[in-house]
Phi, psi and omega in degrees: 000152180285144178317135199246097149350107180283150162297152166087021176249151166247125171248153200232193194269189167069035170064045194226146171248162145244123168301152180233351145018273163205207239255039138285004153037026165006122154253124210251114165262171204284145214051020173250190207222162170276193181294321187305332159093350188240009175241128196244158166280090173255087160087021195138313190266166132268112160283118153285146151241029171239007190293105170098008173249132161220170201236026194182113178215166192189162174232101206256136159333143173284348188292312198302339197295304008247140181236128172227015163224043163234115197027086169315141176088333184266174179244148195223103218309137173230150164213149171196153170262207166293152098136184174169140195288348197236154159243096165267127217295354202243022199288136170300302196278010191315322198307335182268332197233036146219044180199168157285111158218191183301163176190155177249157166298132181212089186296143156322313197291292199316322182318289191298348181272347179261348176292359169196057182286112183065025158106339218254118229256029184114227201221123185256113188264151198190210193037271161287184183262115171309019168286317174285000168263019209322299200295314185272342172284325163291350152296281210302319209278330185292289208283308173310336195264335194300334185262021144084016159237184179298131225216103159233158183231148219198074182237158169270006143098006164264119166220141171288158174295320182335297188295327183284349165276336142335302174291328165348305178257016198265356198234119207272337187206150217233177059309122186252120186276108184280044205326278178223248178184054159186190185279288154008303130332271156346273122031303190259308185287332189246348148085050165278089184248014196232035201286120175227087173262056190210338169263308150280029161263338183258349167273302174320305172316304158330282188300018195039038178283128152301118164261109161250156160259177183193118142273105161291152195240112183226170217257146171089021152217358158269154137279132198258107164214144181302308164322310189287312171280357149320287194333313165294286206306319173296343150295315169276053164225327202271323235228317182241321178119172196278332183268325172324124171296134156222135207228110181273151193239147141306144187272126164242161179281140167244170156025232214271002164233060158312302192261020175240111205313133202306141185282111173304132192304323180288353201272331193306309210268310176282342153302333189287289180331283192320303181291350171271013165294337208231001175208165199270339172223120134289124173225178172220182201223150130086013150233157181273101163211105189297311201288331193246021144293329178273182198254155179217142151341102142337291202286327186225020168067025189280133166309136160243334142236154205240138184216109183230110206046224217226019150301136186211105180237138186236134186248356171300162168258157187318342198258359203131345210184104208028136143292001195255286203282314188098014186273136152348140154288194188221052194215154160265161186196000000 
């Protein structure tokens, strides 16, 4: 598709913009591109050039995003193209979302006829990060809800607010990739330096948007101390709430940590202990322990859902809610 005019610039002199996108707020001279690489300067102007493109679709667990207390069990049509605002030193996807690569035409209206396609409650924009996709995920995002589904985003959670209330009402369930829980953190893994994903979680949230985190747990930049993952879970609980989900995933090497040895299973195991002192579902990704994949009743500790890998048995009653106690669940459905 031809390059589209973006939202979210300012121009400035000598014929240079600033993107205002999110808060790396890029200042672009004519013929350069931003950190995300795909929002560009053409004669003045800011140009998206992924609008109506992809480079990656699937039809995915909804577990896999990962959301697991959002319609447990379905499946969900994911898509994602180029470019992304953070270089994070571990990204599973860099190839797509720090390079340029072929892409195809995928008009919004297709988005929405394969979002519900096979059983598949909608559309997950993912795989590089859908924030630098601003123009075409609110479109698209237009056309799945008009078709009576579902709209999740599967981001690292820097936007400005303006453009995310844009999107607000348009996006029914968030994964928030939770680096860390300073600036500092930012900075060093993601080559970031200004973040406030901590401030768009509570506007998500604010706005009754479904939430999960996902904390990579990784070695020469986390610290495996009890105190540090204190730090999480009591911000979420204080700040987002008790029921917000966080799914610690273990580290294998990528991209710029090639040579960095895989995150110890026990360090995984004591991120999962601490934080359920301070919150009711914990998880961990990218080890095999079924038991600390399912979901258990807050009040009387009954299973409510059983999860082993992408295996799914939801053990809630049809209406909602403990089959032991009767407390309300905690799940969309």
């Amino acid at each position: 598709m031809p390059e589209i005019v973006a939202q979210y610039w300012e121009e400035l002199e000598g014929g240079r913009v600033k993107c205002t996108l999110c808060p790396r707020e890029c200042q672009i001279p004519p013929g350069g591109k931003g950190f995300c690489l795909v929002r560009k300067n053409k004669n003045g102007k800011l140009y998206t050039s992924i609008y109506g493109e992809i480079t990656s679709a699937n039809y995915d667990p909804v577990e896999k995003k990962p959301l697991y207390h959002f319609y447990p069990g379905s499946v969900i049509f994911s898509i994602g193209t180029n470019g992304c605002n953070l270089d994070c030193k571990s990204c599973q996807n860099w190839e797509i979302s720090r390079r340029e690569t072929a892409r195809q035409l995928f008009t919004p209206e297709m988005a929405a006829e394969y979002a519900g396609r096979y059983g598949s409650i909608g559309i997950a924009y993912t795989y590089n990060d859908p924030i630098i996709w601003f123009e075409y995920v609110k479109d698209a995002a237009k056309k799945v809800k008009e078709a009576g589904l579902k709209n999740v985003m599967v981001t690292n959670g820097n936007i400005n607010l303006k453009a995310l209330k844009e999107l607000l009402p348009l996006i029914d369930a968030f994964n928030v990739d939770l680096k860390g829980m300073d600036k500092e953190y930012y900075l060093k893994f993601s080559a970031f330096p200004n973040p406030n994903v901590w401030e768009v979680c509570e506007e998500i949230k604010k706005a009754g948007k479904h939430l999960e985190l996902t904390k990579l747990i990784v070695p020469g930049f986390d610290q495996f101390t009890p105190e540090y993952f204190e730090r999480f879970g009591k911000w979420i609980a204080e700040n987002l709430g008790k029921d917000v989900p966080i799914h610690y995933s273990r580290f294998f090497p990528a991209y710029k940590l090639m040579d960095t040895p895989p995150t110890p299973v026990e360090v995984i195991d004591m991120a999962y202990d601490v934080t359920k002192e301070y919150l009711y579902y914990v998880y961990v990704g990218n080890v095999i322990e079924p038991e600390r994949e399912s979901t258990y009743c807050p009040a009387c500790g009954a299973l409510l859902v059983r999860r082993v890998g992408y295996n799914v048995d939801v053990l809630f009653t049809p209406d909602g809610k403990c089959p032991e106690c009767g407390r309300p669940v905690d799940f969309v459905f």
